[in-house]
N, C-alpha and C positions, 0 to 999 in steps of 0.2 A: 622691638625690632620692626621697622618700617620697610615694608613691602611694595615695590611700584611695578604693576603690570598695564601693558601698554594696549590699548584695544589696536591689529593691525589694519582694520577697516576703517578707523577715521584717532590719527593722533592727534588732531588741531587741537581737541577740547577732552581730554581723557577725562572718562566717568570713573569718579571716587565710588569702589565696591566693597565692604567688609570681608573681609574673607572668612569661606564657609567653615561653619564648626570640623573639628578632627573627631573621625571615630576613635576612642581609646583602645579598644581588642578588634582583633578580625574575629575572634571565636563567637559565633553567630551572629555576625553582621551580615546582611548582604551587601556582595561588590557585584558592580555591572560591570561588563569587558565590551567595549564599542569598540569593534571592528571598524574602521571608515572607508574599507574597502580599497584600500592600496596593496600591492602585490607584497606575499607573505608575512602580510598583521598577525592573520590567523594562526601562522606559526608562531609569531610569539604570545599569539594570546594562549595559544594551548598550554606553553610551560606559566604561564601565569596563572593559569584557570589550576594547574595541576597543585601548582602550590600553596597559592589560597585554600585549596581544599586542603591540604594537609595541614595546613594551620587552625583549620575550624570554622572556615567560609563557609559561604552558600554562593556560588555564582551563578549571575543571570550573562547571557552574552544576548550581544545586539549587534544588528550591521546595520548601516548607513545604506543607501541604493546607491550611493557615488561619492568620491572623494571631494568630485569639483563643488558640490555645492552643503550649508548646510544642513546639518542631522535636521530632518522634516519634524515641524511642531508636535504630531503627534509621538514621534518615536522622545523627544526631550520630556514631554510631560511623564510620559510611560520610565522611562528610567529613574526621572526625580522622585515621584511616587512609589515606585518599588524598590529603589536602591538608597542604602547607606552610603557608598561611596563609589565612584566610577573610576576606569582605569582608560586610555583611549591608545588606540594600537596606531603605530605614527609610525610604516615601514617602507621600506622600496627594496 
């Protein structure tokens, strides 16, 4: 199956990306919840955070300082390095 996602910052020359491996279990994986600070993310991240853990997560949550701009390098390397997989909370 061929996958095509579209960078929306520049589509003239899209960059061919592989897509990243799949965790197979959530049962001790960690997943990161990135808040991006839009009005009531956090409420859905909370039924999200809840369920993960019922399933046998571990969750880390992160927030962005602002929607408008992006997630600041240090907070990306910080979740790449510590998380199995990320979740991004996308609400209004």
């Amino acid at each position: 199956m061929t996958t095509s996602v579209l960078d929306p910052t520049n589509e003239r020359t899209p960059a061919h990306r592989t897509r990243a491996q799949r965790i197979t279990s959530l049962q001790g994986a960690t997943i990161g919840l990135l808040d991006i600070s839009k009005p009531r993310g956090d409420v859905f991240l909370d039924t999200i955070h809840s369920l993960l853990e019922q399933r046998g997560a571990h969750v880390l949550r992160f927030t962005k300082p602002t929607f408008t701009k992006p997630a600041p390098v240090d907070l990306r390397h910080e979740i790449s390095t510590t998380c199995d997989a990320v979740i991004e909370a996308l609400a209004d």
